[in-house]
Structures are given as C-alpha cells and as structure tokens.
N, C-alpha and C positions, 0 to 999 in steps of 0.2 A: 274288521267289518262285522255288526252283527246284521242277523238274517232275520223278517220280521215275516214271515212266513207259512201261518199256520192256521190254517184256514180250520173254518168250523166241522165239516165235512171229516178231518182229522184228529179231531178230539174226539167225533163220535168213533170214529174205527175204535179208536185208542181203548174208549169203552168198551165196547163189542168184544173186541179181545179178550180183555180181562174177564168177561163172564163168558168167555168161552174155553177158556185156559184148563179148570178143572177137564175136558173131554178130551184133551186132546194129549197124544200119544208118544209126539216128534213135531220138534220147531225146525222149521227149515227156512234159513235168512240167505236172500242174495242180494249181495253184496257188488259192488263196483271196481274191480281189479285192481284199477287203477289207484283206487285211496279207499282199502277195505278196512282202515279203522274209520275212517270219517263217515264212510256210510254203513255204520253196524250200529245199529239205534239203540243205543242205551235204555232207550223205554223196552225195547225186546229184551233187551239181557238180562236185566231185571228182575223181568216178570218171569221169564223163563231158567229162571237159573238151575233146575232142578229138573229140568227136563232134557230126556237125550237130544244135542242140538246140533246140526248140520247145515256149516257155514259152506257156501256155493260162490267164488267166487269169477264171477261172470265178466265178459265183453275182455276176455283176455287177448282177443286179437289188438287190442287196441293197449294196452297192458304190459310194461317191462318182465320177460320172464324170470329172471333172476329173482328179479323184487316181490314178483309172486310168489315164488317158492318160499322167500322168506316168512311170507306172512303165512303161508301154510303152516310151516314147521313153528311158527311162532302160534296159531291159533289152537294146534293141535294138544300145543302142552295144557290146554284146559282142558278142566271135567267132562267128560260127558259131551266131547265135541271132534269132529270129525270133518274134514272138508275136501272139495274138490275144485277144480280149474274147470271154468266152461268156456267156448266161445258157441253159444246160441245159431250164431249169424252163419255158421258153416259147417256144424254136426250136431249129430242127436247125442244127447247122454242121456235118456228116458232111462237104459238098462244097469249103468249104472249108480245113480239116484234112488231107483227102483230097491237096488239091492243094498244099498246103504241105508235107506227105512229100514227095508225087511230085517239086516244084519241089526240094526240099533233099538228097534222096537216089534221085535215077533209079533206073527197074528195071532189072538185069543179065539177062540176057536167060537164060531156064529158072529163072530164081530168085526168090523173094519177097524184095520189102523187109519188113526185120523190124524193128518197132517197137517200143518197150519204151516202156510208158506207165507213168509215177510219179505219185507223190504222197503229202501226208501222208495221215493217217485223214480221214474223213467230208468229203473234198474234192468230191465227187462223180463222181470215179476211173470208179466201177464203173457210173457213169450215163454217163458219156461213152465206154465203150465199147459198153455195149448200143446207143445211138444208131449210132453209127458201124459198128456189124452188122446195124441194123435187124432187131435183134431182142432177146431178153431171154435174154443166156447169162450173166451175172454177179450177184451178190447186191446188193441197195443199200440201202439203211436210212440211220436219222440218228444211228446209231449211229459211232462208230469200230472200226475195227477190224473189219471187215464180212468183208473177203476178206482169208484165211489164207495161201493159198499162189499158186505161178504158175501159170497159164494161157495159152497159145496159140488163140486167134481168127483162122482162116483168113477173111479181109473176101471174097476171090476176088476181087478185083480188081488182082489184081499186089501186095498187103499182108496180111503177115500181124504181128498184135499180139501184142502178152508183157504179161498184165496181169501187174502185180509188187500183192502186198500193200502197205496205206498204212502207210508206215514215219516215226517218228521218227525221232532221232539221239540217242545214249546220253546226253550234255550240251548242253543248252542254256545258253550261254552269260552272253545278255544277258538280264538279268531281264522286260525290260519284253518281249522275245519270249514270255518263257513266257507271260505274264498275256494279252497277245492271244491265242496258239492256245487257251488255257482258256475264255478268253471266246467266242471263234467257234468253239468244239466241236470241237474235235480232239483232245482230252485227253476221257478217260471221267472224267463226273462225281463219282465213286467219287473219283478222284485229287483234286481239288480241291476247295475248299469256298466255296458260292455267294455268302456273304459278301463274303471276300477278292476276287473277281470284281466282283460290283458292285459295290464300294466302288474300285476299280481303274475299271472303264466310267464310274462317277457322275464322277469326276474327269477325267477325259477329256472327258465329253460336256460338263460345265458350260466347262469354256476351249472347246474346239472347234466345238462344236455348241448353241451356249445355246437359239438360237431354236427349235431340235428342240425342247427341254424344255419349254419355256416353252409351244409351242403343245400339244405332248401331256400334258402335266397342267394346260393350263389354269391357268397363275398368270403375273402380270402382272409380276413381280419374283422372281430365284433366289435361294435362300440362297448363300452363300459357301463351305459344306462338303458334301461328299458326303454325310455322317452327315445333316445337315438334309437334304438333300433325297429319300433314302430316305422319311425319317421322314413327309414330305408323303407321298408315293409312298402311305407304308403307310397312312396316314390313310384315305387318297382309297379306298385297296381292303379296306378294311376289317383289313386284316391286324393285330391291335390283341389284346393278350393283357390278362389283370384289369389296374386301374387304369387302364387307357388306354394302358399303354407300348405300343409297337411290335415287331410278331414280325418283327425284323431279317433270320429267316431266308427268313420267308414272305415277305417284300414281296422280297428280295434274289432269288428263285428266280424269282419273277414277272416283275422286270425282265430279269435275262440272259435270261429264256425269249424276252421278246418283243424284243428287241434283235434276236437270233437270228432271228428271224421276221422279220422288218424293220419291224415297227411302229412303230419310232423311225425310220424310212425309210432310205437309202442311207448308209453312211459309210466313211468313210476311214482306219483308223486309224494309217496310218505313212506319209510321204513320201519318196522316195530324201533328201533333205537330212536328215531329222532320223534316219535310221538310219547315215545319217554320221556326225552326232555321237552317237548312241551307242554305233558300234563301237568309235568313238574313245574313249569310256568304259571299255569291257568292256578294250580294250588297257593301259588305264591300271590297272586293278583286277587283270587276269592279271599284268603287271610289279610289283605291288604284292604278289603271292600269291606270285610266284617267290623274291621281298626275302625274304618272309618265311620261305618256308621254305630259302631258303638261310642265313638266321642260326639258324635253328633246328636244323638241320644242322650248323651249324660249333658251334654250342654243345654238341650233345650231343657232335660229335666233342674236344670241349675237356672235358668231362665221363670221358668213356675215359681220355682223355692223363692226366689229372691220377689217374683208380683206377689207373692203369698203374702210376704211378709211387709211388703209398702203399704198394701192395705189394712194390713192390721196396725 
C-alpha cells in the first residue's frame, strides 16, 4: 500500500525545522512503541544526525514489552542517542527527560538549552510536552495532525522546547511501513480504507499473536485466512447485512478501533531483525525501479535516434 498523505501544512514544518536546526541543542523524537522504526522519520534523522538525540518511545501500555526492549537496546547502539519507554496515559516522566537533556546537552551559562521535540501525528507529541510544563499549552486529540505550527515552551528550568508539528515524509518507502502507521493511527482515516487495514492487522495477529485471538473471540481453533476470521469477528457483533453475509466494513472499523485501544492487549508489530530484512526488500525493489526506468529511458532515447534519422 502506498500512503498519499502529506499535506501542505507539512512541508512547511519540514522547512521551519531546517532553519531552525542550527539553535538547537537536543532532538528529542517520540516515537510509537508499538512500531518505532516505522514512526522515526527519516527526514529527522537526517537532519539531525550530529546532534545529541533522544528517542522516547511512547504509549507502551499498549506496546509488547519485550519487543520494546529490543528496540531500545537496538537504538541505543547509535551515536549520540539515548532512549526511554513511556506510557503518558498513567505516569509522569517530566524528571526523567528532564535529566536526560540536562545529562546529553549541559546548560551554557545565561542561555537555555533548546529542545526540538518531533514526531509523527497522533504520537502523543503534544501530551508529552504539556507534561513536562505541567501544564496545558499544546492541543492533543486522537486525531493527527493536531498541532499546525512551532512553538516555543519556556519549562524555566534552564530549558526551553520547540514543539515542531507531527510531520510525515513525502515517501514511504516500504510497504509494509505504511500499513503499520495506518493501522496505529497516524495516517487520517479519510486516507486509508478500514478494510485494507484489517485485513493487513488480521494477518499479522493470526501468525504473531494467535493466542490474543483465540482468547478475545472466544473460539477454540483459528481459521487459516484473515477473510475467515473477520467473518467470525462480524458474526459475533452482529455486523451481518440481508442474507447473513457480513458488513466487511463494519466488523473491519470495529476491529482497527479496538486494536487501537488495546483491547487485543500489548503488541509488537516490527522487530529490529525483521525491518532488516525488509529494507533489505525495499533496496532490491528501488534497484529494480532504477533497471526499469533506465531501459525505458534508453528506449525512448532509441526512439529519437531512429525519427532523427527518417527525417533526414
């Protein structure tokens, strides 16, 4: 699936950042627990590469612990970068956040450290900075795309933050990225369609997660295909249009909603090993797309040569 998603509103951030890069002291990106390589935006990493950087990864109640730790220990092994496990929804970590600035970038004496807080949409961005002001200066919702433009948040403690709007990146690359951030809500629903999502999570959860299923719908044996197991899904809720068939769309909006909640409890959806192999994919499909359009190129230019020469 590609994501076509990128609204104007988001190029401008994407600017704003960049000329505000030079002042700033400490990147700090939150991330989505659940699939923290897919939402760590390659336009940040980039741009930031050289600067001390603290990856947050957030809404871990909702979030496989194990799997988190992994990506800890796996983000850790890069430069200049430092991370923690939040869950927002149930505790403060203001103190320490606080002290992983202070530890990564000292304050210059008359001068604030300046923090530039990222992230994609509906990460919970603009919750983890009202925490950490104890108090409520940013918008938050379960929407994406909540906060428009920058902001500066003096903490008064020797820090002051740069909330940046939740930005995507113009391409997403690898397919199976996009279907995660649509599934865990950082894509506005408008763009994607709840089907193609569930049927993407149904296939997922039955290899990954069987026992999830098995004990949340109450059946003692899973079908083999996502399609069947919808189809139980929509039985059980009634989602059933004339004849008995199944309203695909109602049982499918049902599941992503509650997945998202965590009613299916904590998960996991990507490991550092298996986004190995598949950037190891996307490199093979991008050298694949290059072939292509370099013959297509040398053909049309074989196309010219040959009218050049009719006419003469």
């Amino acid at each position: 699936m590609s994501i076509h998603w990128y609204p104007g509103h988001m190029r401008k951030a994407s600017n704003e950042m960049i000329e505000a890069l030079p002042l700033v002291n400490v990147v700090v990106e939150v991330l989505d627990a659940r699939i923290p390589f897919s939402s760590s935006n390659p336009f940040i990493q980039g741009l930031c590469a050289e600067k001390p950087y603290i990856k947050l990864l957030n809404k871990t109640d909702l979030a496989d612990p194990e799997i988190t730790k992994q990506w800890q220990d796996y983000f850790e092994q890069q430069a200049n970068t430092k991370t923690l496990a939040l869950d927002l929804k149930n505790y403060d970590p203001s103190k320490q956040i606080i002290d992983l600035i202070n530890k990564l970038s000292p304050h210059k004496e008359g001068r604030n450290t300046l923090a530039m807080v990222t992230g994609i949409p509906n990460v919970g961005k603009s919750s983890l900075i009202n925490c950490l002001a104890g108090r409520h200066v940013t918008k938050t919702g379960d929407e994406p795309a909540v906060t428009k433009g920058q902001q500066r948040i003096n903490l008064r403690n020797g820090i002051m933050l740069l909330d940046t709007p939740g930005i995507l990146w113009p391409k997403i690359e690898n397919p199976q990225g996009s279907y995660r951030l649509a599934t865990t809500g950082a894509i506005k629903d408008t763009a994607v369609s709840y089907e193609d999502l569930a049927f993407f999570a149904a296939e997922f959860l039955l290899e990954k997660y069987p026992e999830r299923l098995k004990e949340r719908f109450n059946v003692s044996e899973l079908p083999r295909t996502e399609i069947e197991l919808l189809e139980i899904i929509g039985a059980q809720r009634g989602c059933l249009r004339s004849g008995g068939r199944v309203d695909l769309e109602r049982v499918s909006t049902i599941f992503i909603n509650e997945l998202r909640a965590g009613v299916l409890g904590p998960l996991g959806f990507e490991t550092p090993e298996m986004i190995e192999l598949e950037m190891q994919h996307v490199e093979v499909l991008k050298a694949e797309k290059e072939e292509r359009e370099k013959l297509r190129l040398e053909k049309s230019a074989l196309r010219r040569k040959k009218a050049n020469a009719n006419r003469k």
